[in-house]
ZALUMLO-854416 format. One line per 10 residues: number of its first residue (from 1); for each residue x, y, z of C-alpha. Coordinates in steps of 0.1 Angstrom, whole numbers, plus 5000, padded with zeros to 4 digits. Example, Ala and Ser with C-alpha at 12.3 -4.5 7.8 and 13.67 -1.06 7.14 Angstrom:
1> 5123,4955,5078 ~ 5137,4989,5071 $
//
This chain:
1> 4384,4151,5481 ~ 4365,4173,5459 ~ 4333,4162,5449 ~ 4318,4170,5409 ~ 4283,4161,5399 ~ 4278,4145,5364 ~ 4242,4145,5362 ~ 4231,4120,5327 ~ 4201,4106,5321 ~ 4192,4072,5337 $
11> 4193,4052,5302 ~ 4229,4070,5294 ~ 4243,4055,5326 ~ 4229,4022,5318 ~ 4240,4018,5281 ~ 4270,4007,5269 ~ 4280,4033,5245 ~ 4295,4066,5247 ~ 4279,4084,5275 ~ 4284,4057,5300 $
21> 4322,4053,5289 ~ 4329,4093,5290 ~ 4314,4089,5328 ~ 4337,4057,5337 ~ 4365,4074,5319 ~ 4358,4110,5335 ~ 4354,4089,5368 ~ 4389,4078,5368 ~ 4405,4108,5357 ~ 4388,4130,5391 $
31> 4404,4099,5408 ~ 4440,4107,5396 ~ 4435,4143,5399 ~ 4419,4143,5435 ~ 4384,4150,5426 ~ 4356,4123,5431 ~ 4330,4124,5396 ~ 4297,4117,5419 ~ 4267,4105,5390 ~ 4240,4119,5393 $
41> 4205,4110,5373 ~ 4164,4113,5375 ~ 4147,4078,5389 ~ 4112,4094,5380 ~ 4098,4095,5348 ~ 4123,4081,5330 ~ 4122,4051,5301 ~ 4146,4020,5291 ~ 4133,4037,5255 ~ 4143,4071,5248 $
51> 4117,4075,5220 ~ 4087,4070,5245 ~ 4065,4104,5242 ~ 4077,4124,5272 ~ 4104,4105,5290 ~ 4141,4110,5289 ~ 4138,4145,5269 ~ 4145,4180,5278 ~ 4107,4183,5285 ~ 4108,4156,5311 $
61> 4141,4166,5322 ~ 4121,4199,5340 ~ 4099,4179,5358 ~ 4128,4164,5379 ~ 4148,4188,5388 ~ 4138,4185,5426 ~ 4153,4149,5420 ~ 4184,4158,5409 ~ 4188,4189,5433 ~ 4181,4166,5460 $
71> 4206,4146,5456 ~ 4232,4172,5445 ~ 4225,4188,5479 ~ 4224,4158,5500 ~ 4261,4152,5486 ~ 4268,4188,5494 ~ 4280,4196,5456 ~ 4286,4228,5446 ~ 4303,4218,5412 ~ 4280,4204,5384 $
81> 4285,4186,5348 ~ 4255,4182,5327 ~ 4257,4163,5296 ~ 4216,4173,5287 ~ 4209,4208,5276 ~ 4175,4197,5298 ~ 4196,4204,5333 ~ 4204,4239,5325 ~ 4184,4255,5347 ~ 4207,4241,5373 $
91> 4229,4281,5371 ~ 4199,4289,5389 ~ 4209,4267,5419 ~ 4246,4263,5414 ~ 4270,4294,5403 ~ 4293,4263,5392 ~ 4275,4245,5364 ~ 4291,4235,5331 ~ 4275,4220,5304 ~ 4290,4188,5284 $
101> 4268,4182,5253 ~ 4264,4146,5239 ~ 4241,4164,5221 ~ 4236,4194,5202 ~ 4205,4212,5184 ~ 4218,4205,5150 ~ 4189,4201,5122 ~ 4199,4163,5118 ~ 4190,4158,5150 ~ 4155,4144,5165 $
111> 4140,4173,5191 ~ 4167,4200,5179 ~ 4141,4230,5183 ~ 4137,4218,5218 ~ 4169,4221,5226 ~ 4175,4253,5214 ~ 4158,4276,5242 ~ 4183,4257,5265 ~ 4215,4262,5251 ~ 4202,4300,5248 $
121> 4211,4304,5282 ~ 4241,4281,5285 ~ 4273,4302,5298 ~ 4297,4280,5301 ~ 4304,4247,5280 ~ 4333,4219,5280 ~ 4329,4207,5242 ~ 4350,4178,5220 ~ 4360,4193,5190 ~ 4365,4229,5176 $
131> 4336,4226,5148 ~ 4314,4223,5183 ~ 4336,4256,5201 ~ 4324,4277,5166 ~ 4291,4261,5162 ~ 4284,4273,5199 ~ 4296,4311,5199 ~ 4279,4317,5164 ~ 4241,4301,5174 ~ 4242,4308,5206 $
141> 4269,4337,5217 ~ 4286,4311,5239 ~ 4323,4322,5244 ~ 4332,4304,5270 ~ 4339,4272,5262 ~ 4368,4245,5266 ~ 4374,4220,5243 ~ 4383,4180,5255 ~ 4381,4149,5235 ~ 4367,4123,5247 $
151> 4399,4099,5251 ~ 4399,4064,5238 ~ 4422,4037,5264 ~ 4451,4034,5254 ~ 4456,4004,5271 ~ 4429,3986,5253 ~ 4443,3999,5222 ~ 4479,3989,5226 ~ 4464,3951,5241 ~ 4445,3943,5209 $
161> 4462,3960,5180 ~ 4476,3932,5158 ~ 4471,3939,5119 ~ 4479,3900,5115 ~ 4444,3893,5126 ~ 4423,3920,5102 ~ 4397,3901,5079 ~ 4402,3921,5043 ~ 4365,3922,5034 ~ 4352,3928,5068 $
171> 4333,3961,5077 ~ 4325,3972,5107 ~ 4295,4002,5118 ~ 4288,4011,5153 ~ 4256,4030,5159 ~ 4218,4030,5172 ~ 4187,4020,5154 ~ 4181,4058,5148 ~ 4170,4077,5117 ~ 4202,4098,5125 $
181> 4226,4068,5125 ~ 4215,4052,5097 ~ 4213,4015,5096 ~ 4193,4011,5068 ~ 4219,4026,5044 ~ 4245,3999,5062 ~ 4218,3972,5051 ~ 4213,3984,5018 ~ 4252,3982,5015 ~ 4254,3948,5024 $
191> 4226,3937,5006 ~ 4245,3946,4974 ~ 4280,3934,4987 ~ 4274,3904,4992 ~ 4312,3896,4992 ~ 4316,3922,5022 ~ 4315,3912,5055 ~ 4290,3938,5080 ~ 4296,3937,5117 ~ 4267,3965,5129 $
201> 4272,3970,5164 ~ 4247,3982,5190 ~ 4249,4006,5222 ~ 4224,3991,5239 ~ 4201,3953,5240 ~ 4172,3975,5235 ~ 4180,3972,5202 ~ 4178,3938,5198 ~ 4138,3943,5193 ~ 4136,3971,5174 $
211> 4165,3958,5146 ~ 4137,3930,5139 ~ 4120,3951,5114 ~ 4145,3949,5091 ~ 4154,3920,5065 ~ 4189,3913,5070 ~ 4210,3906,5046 ~ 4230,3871,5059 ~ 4263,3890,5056 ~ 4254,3913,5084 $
221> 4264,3903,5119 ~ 4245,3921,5144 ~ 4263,3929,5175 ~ 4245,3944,5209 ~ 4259,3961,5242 ~ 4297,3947,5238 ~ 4321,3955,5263 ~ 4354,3974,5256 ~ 4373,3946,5252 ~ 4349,3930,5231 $
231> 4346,3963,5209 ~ 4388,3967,5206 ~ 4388,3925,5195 ~ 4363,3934,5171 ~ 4375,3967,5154 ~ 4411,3950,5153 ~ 4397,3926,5128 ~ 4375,3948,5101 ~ 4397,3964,5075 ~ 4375,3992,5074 $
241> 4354,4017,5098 ~ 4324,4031,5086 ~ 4302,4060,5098 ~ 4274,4074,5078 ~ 4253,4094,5108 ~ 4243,4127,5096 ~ 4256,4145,5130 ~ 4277,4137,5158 ~ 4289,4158,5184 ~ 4321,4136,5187 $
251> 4319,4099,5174 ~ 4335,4085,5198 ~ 4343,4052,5181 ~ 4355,4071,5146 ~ 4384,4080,5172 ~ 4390,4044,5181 ~ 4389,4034,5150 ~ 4416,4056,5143 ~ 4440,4043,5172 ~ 4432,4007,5157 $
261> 4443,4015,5122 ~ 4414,4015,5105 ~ 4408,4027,5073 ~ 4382,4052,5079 ~ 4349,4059,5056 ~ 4330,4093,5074 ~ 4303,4118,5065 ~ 4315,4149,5047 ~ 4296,4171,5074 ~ 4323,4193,5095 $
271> 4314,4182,5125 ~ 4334,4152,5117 ~ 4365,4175,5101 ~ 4383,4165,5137 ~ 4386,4126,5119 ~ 4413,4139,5095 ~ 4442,4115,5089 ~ 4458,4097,5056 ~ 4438,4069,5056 ~ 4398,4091,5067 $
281> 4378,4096,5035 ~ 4348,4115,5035 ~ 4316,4112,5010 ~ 4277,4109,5010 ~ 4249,4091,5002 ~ 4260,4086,4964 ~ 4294,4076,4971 ~ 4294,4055,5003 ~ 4290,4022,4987 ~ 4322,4031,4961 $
291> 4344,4046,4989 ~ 4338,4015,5014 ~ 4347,3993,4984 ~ 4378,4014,4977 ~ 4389,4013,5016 ~ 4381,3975,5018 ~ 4409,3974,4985 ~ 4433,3994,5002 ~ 4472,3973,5000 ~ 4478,3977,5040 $
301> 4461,3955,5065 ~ 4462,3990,5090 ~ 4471,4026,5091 ~ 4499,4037,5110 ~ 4499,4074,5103 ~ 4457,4071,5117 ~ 4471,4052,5149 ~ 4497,4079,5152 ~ 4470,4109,5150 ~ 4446,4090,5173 $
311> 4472,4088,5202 ~ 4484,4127,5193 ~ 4452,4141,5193 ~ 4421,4119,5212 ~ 4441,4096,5233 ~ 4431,4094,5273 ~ 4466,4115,5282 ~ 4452,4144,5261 ~ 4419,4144,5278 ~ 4433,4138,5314 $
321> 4455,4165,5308 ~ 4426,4188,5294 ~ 4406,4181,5324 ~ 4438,4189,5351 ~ 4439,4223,5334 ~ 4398,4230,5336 ~ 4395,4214,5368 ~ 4427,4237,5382 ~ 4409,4266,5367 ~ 4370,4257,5373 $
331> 4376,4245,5408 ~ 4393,4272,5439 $
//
């Protein structure tokens, strides 16, 4: 069996969020497909906190590269997936390196200018949506580059879809306690909504610590490293999805929520134009608070025509199928 590294950082292996589900999901896929997904990730200087001053950024991803090589070597790899613009360097070592972003130097996010000497010598990319393809040959004179969604289970989506059980005024966010994410504006909202439900749901129990600086309005549920199954229970009860991050390189759960039937509330930014079904409306800061109110009011309990796009376009079929065509091509 052919062995492919996926080199993450240790703290995106450990959460419970979208990097460590792409891995698990990418994992099984190689299985099906004959390929074996090794994972590969620094255990030097790196943090549970990925905000601590030099730890578990592309600055302290250069000081363990022998790490990583080490153990790409040991498992005789020659094919490599990084998912941080940090690992680059790795076309130095291996002809057959591809980079994944669950990042990207976008102006919204935290550490963008160090980011961008990396990607200036990135030459070949799997990305998740065509705003990310564009955004990468017109920065950065990338041109080759594959896009693959991230697939949502379809399983898991299938098991706990039931519009019977949706709860009209509940709202659901799923996010970190970033500046990008943006739970304060959730709070704010709920603060004045006092008829609203607010489920906020956390990647990681990290975040547990950090949310306590906050007041919390008593309508907002907090919700920390949920499994799958607890996630799909959960988002099959709100009546609405809500994402108000200024940047996202896929948004993994906006896709879920889509194969759940949500009615979907989104940022107006185009990195999120891949979210575009009947029932998805964009806005901004001065119109969030009216367009979650207006979702909530919508007459259907779920959205088939968002299901319908969800399994067309971001199911786990269309990214299996992605990755037997780039593996068939990548791999000889």
């Amino acid at each position: 069996m052919t062995k492919v590294g996926l080199v993450m950082r240790k703290i995106q292996f450990t959460e419970a969020q979208g990097p460590r589900i792409f891995a698990e999901r990418l994992k099984t896929i190689g299985e099906e497909l004959g390929i074996e997904i090794v994972f590969i990730s620094p255990e030097r200087h790196v943090s549970g906190y990925d905000w601590l001053p030099g730890y578990e950024h592309e600055k302290g991803d250069l000081v363990n590269y022998d790490i990583v090589l080490d153990q790409i070597n040991t498992q005789k790899i020659e094919h490599v997936i990084y998912t941080v613009s940090g690992f680059t360097y790795l076309k130095m070592f291996l002809k057959n390196s591809v980079l994944f972003p669950h990042s990207f130097p976008d102006p919204a996010l935290t550490g963008y200018e160090m980011m961008k000497p990396f990607y200036q010598i990135v030459d070949k990319a799997i990305v998740q949506t065509e705003f990310l393809k564009r955004e990468m040959a017109r920065h950065f004179g990338v041109r080759d580059v594959t896009v693959i969604p991230i697939g949502f289970n379809e399983t898991l989506a299938n098991k706990y879809y039931d519009p019977s059980q949706v709860v009209e005024n509940r709202i659901l966010w799923i996010g970190r306690d970033e500046e990008n994410r943006r739970p304060d504006i959730v709070i704010e909202y709920a603060r004045r909504n006092s008829d609203k439900e607010v489920y906020m749901v956390f990647g990681g129990e990290r975040y547990r610590e950090s949310m306590k600086k906050y007041q919390i309005p008593s309508n907002v549920k907090l919700q920390f490293a949920l499994s799958q199954d607890e996630i799909f229970t959960l988002m099959n009860s709100a009546k609405v999805y809500w994402s108000c991050s200024k940047f996202d390189t896929f948004a993994m759960p906006l896709t879920e929520a889509l194969a759940m039937g949500k009615i979907i509330v989104k940022p107006e930014h185009p990195c999120y134009d891949h979210i575009s079904a009947k029932h998805s409306f964009s806005g901004n800061e001065k119109n969030w608070f009216e367009l979650v109110n207006m979702a909530a009011s919508v007459p259907i309990k779920a959205s088939k025509e968002n299901r319908n796009y969800a399994f067309d376009a971001f199911s786990n079929t269309v990214m299996r199928e992605g990755y037997r065509t780039f593996f068939n091509e990548w791999i000889k």
